[in-house]
N, C-alpha and C positions, 0 to 999 in steps of 0.2 A: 538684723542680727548683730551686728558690728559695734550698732549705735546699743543698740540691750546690753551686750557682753561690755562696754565701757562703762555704761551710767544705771544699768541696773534698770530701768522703765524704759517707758516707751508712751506717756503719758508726755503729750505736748508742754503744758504747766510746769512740771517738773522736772522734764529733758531741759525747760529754758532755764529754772533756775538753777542746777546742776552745771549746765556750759558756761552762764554771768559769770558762776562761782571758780570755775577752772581757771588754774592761772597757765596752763600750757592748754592753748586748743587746737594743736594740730591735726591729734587724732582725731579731735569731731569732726576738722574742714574736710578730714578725707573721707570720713564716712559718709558726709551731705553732698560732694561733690559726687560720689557714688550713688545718691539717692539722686539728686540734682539729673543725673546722666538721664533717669528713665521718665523724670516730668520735661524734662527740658526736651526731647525724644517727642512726646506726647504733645508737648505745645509747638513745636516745631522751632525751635528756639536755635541760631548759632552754635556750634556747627553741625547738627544734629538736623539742621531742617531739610534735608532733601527731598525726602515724602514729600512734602507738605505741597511744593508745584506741579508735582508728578500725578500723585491723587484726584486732584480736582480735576482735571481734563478730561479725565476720564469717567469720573463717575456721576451717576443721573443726577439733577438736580438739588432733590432731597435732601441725597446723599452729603453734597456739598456743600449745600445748608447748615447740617448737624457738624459737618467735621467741622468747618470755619467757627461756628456760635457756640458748639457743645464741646464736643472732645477737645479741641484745645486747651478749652477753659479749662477742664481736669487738670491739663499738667500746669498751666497756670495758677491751681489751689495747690498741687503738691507745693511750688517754687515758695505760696505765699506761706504756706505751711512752716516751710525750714526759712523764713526770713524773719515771718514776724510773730514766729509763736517758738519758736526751738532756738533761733540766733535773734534774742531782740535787741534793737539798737546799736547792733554790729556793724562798726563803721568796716571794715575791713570786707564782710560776706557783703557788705550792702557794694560795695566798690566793684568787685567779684563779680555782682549779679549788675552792676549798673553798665559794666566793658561790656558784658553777653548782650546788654538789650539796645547799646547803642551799636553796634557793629550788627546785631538783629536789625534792628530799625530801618537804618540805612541800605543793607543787600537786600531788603526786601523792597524797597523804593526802587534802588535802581535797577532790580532784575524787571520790573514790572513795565518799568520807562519805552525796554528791549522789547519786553513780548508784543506779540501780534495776535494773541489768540485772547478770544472774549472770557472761558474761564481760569485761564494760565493766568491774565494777567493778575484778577479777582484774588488767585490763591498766591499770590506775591503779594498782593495787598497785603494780605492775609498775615502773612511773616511778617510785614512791616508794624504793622499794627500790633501783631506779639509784643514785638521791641520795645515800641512805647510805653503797655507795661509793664514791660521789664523794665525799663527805666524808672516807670515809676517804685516798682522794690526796691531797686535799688537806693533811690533816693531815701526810701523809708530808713535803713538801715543807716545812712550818713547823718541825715538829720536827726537821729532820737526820740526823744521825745517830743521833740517840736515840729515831728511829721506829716500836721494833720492835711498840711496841701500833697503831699506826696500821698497821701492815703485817700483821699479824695479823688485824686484824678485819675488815680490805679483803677477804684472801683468804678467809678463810673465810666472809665474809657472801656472798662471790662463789658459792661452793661451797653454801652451804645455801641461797640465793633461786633455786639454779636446783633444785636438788631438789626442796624446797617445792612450786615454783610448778610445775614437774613436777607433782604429784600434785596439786594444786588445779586443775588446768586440765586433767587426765584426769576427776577428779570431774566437775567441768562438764562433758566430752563427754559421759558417762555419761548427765546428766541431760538432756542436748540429742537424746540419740539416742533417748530414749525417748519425752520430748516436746515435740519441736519445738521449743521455746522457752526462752527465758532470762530474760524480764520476770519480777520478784520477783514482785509480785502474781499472775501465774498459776502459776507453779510452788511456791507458797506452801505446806508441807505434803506437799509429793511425798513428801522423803525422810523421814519419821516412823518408817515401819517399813522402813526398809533402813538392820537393825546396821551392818554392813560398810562401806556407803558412809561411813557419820556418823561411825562412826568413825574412819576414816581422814582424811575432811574435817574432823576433829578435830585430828588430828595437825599435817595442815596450818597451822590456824589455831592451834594454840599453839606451832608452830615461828616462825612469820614473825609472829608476835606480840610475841615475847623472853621468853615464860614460861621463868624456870628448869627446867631442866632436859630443855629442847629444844634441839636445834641453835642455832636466832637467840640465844636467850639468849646464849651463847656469844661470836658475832660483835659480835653489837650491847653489848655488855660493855665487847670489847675495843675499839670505837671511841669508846664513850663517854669512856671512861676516858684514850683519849688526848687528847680536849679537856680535858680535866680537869684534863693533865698538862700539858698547853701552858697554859691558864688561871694554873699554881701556879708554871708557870716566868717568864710574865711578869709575876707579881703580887712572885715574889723581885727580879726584875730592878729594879721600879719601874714598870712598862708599862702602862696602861691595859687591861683585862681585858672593858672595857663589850659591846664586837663578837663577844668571844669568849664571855662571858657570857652573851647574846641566842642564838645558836647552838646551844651546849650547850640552852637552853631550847627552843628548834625543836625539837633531836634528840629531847626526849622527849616535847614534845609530839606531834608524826610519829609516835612510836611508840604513844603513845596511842589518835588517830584508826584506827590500824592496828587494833588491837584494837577498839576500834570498827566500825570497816565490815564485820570478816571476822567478828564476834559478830551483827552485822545478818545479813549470808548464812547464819551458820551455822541461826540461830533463826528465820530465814523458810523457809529448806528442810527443815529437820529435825527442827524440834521444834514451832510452832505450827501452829493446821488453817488451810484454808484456808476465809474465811466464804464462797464460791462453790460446795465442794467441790469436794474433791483431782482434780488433771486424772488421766485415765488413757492409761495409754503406749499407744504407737504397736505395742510390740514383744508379744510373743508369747513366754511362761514368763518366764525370768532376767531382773532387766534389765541383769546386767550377766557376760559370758562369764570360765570359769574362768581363762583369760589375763589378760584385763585383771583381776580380782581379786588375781592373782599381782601383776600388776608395780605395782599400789597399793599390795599388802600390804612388798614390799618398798620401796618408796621411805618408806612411812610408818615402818619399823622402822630406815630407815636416818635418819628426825630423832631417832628417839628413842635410838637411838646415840649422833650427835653429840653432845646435850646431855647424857648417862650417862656417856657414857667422854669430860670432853673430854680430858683431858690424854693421854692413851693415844689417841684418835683426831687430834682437832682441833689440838693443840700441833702434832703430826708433819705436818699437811696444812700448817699455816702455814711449819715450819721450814723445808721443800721449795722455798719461794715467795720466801725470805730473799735467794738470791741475785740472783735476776732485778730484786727491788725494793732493792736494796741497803739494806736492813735490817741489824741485829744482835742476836745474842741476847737475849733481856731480861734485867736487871739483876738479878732477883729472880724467882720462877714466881709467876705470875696466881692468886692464891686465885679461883677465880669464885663461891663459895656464901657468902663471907665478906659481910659488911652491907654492908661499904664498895661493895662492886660489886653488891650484891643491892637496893642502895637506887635506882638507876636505873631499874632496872625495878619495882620497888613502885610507883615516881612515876606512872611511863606508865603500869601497872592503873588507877591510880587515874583518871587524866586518861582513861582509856578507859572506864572507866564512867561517868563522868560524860556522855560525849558521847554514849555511847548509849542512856544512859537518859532524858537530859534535852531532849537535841537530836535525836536521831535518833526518840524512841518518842513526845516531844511535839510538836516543831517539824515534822519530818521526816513526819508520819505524819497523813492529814486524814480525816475521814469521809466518805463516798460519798454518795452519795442515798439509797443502801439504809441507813445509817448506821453500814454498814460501815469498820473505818480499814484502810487503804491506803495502799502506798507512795506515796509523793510524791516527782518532784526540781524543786525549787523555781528551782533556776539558770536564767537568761535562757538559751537556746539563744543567742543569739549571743555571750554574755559566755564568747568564748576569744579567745587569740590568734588562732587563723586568719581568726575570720569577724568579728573585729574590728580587725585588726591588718594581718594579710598578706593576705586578699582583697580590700580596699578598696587597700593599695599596689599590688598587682597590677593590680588588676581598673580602679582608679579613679586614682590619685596618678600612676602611673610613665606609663600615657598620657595623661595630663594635659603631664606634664611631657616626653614626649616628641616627640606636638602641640606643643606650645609648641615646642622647639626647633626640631622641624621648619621650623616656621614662620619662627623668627626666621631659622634656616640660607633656608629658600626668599627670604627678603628679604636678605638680606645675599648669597646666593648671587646675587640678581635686578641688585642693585647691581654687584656684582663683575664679571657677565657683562656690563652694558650697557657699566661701564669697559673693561673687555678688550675690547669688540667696537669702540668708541669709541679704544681707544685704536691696536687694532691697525688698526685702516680711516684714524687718521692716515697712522698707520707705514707702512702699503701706500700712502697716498698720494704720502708724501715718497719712499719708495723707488722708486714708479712713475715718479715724475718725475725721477728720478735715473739710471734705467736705461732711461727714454727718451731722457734728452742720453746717456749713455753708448752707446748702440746708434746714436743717429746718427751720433755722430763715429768710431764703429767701423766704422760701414757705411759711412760716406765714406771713410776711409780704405784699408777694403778692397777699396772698389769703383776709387778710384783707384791703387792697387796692383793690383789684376787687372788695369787699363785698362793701365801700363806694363810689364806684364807678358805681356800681349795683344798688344803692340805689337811687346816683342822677340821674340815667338817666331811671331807673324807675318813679321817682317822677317827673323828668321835663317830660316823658312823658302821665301821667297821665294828667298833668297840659296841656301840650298841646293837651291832646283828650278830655278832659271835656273844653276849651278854641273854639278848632275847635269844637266840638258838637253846643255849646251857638253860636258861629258863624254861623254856617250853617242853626241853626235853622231861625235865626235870617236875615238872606239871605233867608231860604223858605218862611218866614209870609211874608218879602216884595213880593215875587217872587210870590204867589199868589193872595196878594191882587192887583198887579199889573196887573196880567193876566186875572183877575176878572174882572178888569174894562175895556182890551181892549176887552176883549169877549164880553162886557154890551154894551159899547159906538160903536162900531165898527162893529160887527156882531148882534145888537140885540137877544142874546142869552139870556134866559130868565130861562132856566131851571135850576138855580143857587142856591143852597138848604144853608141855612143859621143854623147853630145849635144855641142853646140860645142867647149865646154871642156874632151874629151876627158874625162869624169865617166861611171865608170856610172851606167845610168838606173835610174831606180828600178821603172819598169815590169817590168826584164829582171831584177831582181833581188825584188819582192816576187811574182812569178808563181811560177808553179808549172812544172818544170821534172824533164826526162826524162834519162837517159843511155844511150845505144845504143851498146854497144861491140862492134862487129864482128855486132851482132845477136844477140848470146849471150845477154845481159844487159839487164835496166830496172829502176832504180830511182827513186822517187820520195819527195819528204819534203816539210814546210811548216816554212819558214822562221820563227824568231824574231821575236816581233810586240814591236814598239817599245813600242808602245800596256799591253802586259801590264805590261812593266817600267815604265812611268811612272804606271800604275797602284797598282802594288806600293808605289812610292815616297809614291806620295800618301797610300793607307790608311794606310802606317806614320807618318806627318807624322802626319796627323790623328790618332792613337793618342796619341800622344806631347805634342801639342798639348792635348786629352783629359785626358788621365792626370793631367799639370803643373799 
C-alpha cells in the first residue's frame, strides 16, 4: 500500500523503472525493508530466523521436507522480487541484502556445528544455506549488469538446497520412524548396516558440502566466484576490497563448518557403534518401504547429475532464470574443474576438517561417567536471540515502557481532566449568569407583551359582545314584530298580549305555542333560544382569545 501510494503501481517493470528514476529513494528503502520484513520472516533469513530451528524438530518428516525446499523459497522469490525486478542493479539494497545473507550464512553454520540433534541440526543447515543465497542477491545488485555469476549461483544453489535437503530430511524421517528419536547420542550407530540409506545420506552430505562433482559444487563456485569478481573490480577501480575481502572469508568458512556438521551426522549414524548399544526400531522387517527407497534413490541421482553434467544440466536451469533476474550471458563459459574455481572448495575441505577433528571430536565431545564420549552442546540455552533479545523486549522492556506511559498519559490525562472540568464549570458559570439576566429581561418583556396583548383582545372582545348583544337585540325586536303580524294577518291569531308600550311580550313569544286552523290542523315548534347564540359567541371568543 505505501509502495502504490508512492509510485502509483504496483507492476514489478514499472515500480523498477520509476525507482532507477527517483533521485531521493528513501522512501522506497523503507517501504521494501517493510516488505523485506515478511519474506525474510518466511525464508528464515537474520534476524527473523528463529522458527526456522524450532519448526523442524518437531514436525514429521514431510513436513520438513516442504518447509526446507518449498516455503522458504517463497520468501526467497519475495527477497528476489524486490532485488532484481523493483531495486535493479542497486549497489546499495544489493549491499543491504548481501550484510543479511552473510551474517545468515554464518549463524546458521555455527549453530549447527553445537546441535546434537539429527533434525535441529538439518534445519540450521537450513539457515545457512538461506544465506548463501542471500549473498548471492546480494552480489546481483553490486555487480549490475555484469551479474551473470551472481545470478547463476543464486538459482542454482536455490535448486540444489531444496533437492539436497529433500533427501536429507527424508533420511531423518527414516530414522525417526524407526526409532523415535533424533538425539545423536542415542541413535549413534543405527545406520552401520543400512547400505542404502548411508549412501544416499552420502550423497546428500557431499552435495551441500560443495564436493566437486555434486550439484553445491556447482552453485557454490558460481557465487564464490562472483565475490571474487566484485573484489578484482574494486581493487581495478582503486576501492577498498577490506569488507569484501572478510566475506569472501565467511563464504568459505560457512562452507567448511558445513562439511563439518553433516561429517558429524554422517559418522554418528552410520559408521561408529554406539558404546550403549545400537537402539532397535520400533518397526517390524524393512526399515525403510520400497517407495520411499524409490524417491531417495532418485533425488540422490539427481545431485549427482547436477554436479556430472553441469554445463549440459546446470548452465540451462541458470539461463531459464536470466530474465526474471535481469541477468546476462556470461562473458566467457565457467570452467568449473579448473584450479582457479576448484581452489575454493579445496579451502572449505580443509577448514572442515579442521573443525571436525579438532573442535567437534575434542572440544565438542566429553566423557560420561561410564567413560564413555558423547555428544555434547556446549551453548548457553539462553545465548539466542529470542530468549535473550526478543522475550525480555516482549515479555519485559515494551511493558515496562508501556506502564510508564500509561502512567504518565493517566497523570497528564488527570491534569487535563481537572482543567477541563475547572474550566468548563467557569464557563457554565459565566454562561449561567448570563442566560439568567437574559431569560429575565425576556420573561419581563414577554410577560409585558402578553399583558398588552391581553388587554386588547380582552377589550376588542368586550366590544364585540356588547356590539353583538345591541345586534341581536336589535334582529329580535324585528324578528317579532314581524312574526306578530304574520301570525295577525295570516292565521287570525288574536291572543297577542301587548305590554304598555305596545311591545310584544316576551312571555307570548318564548312560550310554546299551537295553531288550530279550522280544527284540521296543529302544529307545534320551540322557538330560537337567544341563550344558544350568545353561547356560540362566547366559546368562539374564547377560542380565538386561546389560540392568540
Amino acid at each position: 500500500f505505501f509502495m502504490y501510494k508512492s509510485a502509483g503501481t504496483l507492476n514489478f517493470e514499472e515500480l523498477g523503472r520509476i525507482i532507477a528514476s527517483a533521485g531521493d529513494k528513501k522512501e522506497y528503502y523503507i517501504y521494501a525493508i517493510l516488505i523485506l520484513v515478511g519474506f525474510g520472516a518466511k525464508a528464515g533469513a537474520f534476524p527473523l530466523h528463529i522458527w526456522l530451528p524450532e519448526a523442524h524438530p518437531v514436525a514429521p518428516a514431510p513436513a520438513s521436507a516442504l518447509l526446507s525446499c518449498v516455503l522458504t523459497k517463497t520468501g526467497i522469490f519475495g527477497v528476489l522480487a524486490l532485488s532484481t525486478q523493483i531495486f535493479i542493479y542497486d549497489s546499495n539494497w544489493g549491499f543491504f541484502i548481501l550484510v543479511i545473507g552473510t551474517i545468515t550464512m554464518f549463524l546458521g553454520a555455527f549453530l549447527a556445528v553445537f546441535s546434537i540433534n539429527l533434525k535441529r541440526t538439518l534445519a540450521c543447515s537450513s539457515l545457512s544455506q538461506i544465506g548463501f543465497i542471500l549473498v548471492g542477491i546480494g552480489m546481483q545488485g553490486l555487480l549490475g549488469e555484469h551479474n551473470a555469476l551472481a545470478s547463476g549461483g543464486t538459482i542454482l544453489h536455490i535448486t540444489n538446497h531444496s533437492v539436497i535437503k529433500m533427501t536429507l530430511f527424508l533420511c531423518a524421517g527414516a530414522v525417526y520412524m524407526n526409532l523415535h528419536e533424533l538425539d545423536l547420542n542415542k541413535i549413534r550407530g543405527w545406520g552401520r548396516d543400512k547400505k542404502l540409506l548411508k549412501l544416499i545420506f552420502l550423497q546428500g552430505l557431499l552435495g551441500i558440502g560443495g564436493i566437486p562433482l555434486w550439484g553445491g559444487y556447482i552453485s557454490k563456485t558460481l557465487l564464490h566466484e562472483s565475490i571474487v569478481e566484485y573484489i578484482e573490480h574494486l581493487a581495478q577501480h582503486g576501492h577498498s576490497t577490506g569488507i569484501f575481502n572478510a566475506v569472501e572469508w565467511i563464504f568459505l568458512l560457512s562452507g567448511g563448518l558445513t562439511l563439518a556438521y553433516m561429517t558429524k551426522l554422517f559418522i554418528a549414524v552410520f559408521v561408529e557403534k554406539n558404546p550403549y548399544g545400537e537402539m532397535k526400531g520400533h518397526g517390524h522387517g524393512r526399515y525403510m518401504n520400497k517407495v520411499s527407497s524409490a524417491v531417495l534413490i532418485i533425488c540422490a541421482v539427481i545431485i549427482s547429475v547436477f554436479g556430472l553434467m553441469p554445463t549440459q544440466v546446470m548452465d540451462k536451469i541458470a539461463y531459464a532464470a536470466r530474465g526474471f533476474m535481469n541477468s546476462h550471458q556470461p562473458e566467457h563459459a565457467v570452467h568449473y574443474f579448473a584450479w582457479v574455481n576448484l581452489k575454493g572448495a579445496v579451502i572449505s575441505v580443509v577448514i572442515g576438517a579442521f573443525v571436525y577433528l579438532v573442535i567437534i571430536r575434542k572440544l565438542l565431545m566429553k566423557k560420561d561417567e561410564n567413560g564413555n564420549k558423547v555428544y555434547t552442546d556446549v551453548l548457553p540455552k539462553n545465548l539466542s536471540i529470542e530468549k535473550s533479545i526478543y522475550r525480555p523486549i516482549l515479555l519485559n522492556v515494551l511493558p515496562a515502557i508501556g506502564g510508564g506511559a500509561a502512567q504518565v498519559m493517566n497523570v497528564s490525562f488527570d491534569k487535563l481532566f481537572t482543567a477541563a472540568v475547572y474550566t468548563g464549570k467557569t464557563t457554565a458559570e459565566i454562561f449561567d449568569g448570563s442566560f439568567e439576566t437574559v431569560f429575565k429581561y425576556s420573561y419581563a418583556f414577554s410577560a409585558k407583551a402578553a399583558e398588552i396583548f391581553s388587554n386588547i383582545i380582552e377589550n376588542a372582545f368586550l366590544v364585540i359582545l356588547i356590539g353583538g348583544v345591541i345586534v341581536i337585540r336589535f334582529i329580535k325586536s324585528a324578528y317579532d314584530y314581524a312574526l306578530q303580524l304574520i301570525l295577525y294577518f295570516f292565521f287570525n291569531y288574536d291572543e297577542i298580549s301587548y305590554d304598555g308600550e305596545r311591545n310584544f311580550r316576551k312571555d307570548a313569544y318564548f312560550s310554546r305555542f299551537s295553531i288550530d286552523k279550522h280544527g284540521e290542523e296543529q302544529g307545534e315548534r320551540e322557538n330560537l333560544s337567544i341563550s344558544l347564540l350568545l353561547f356560540g359567541v362566547g366559546v368562539v371568543a374564547a377560542l380565538i382569545y386561546l389560540i392568540v
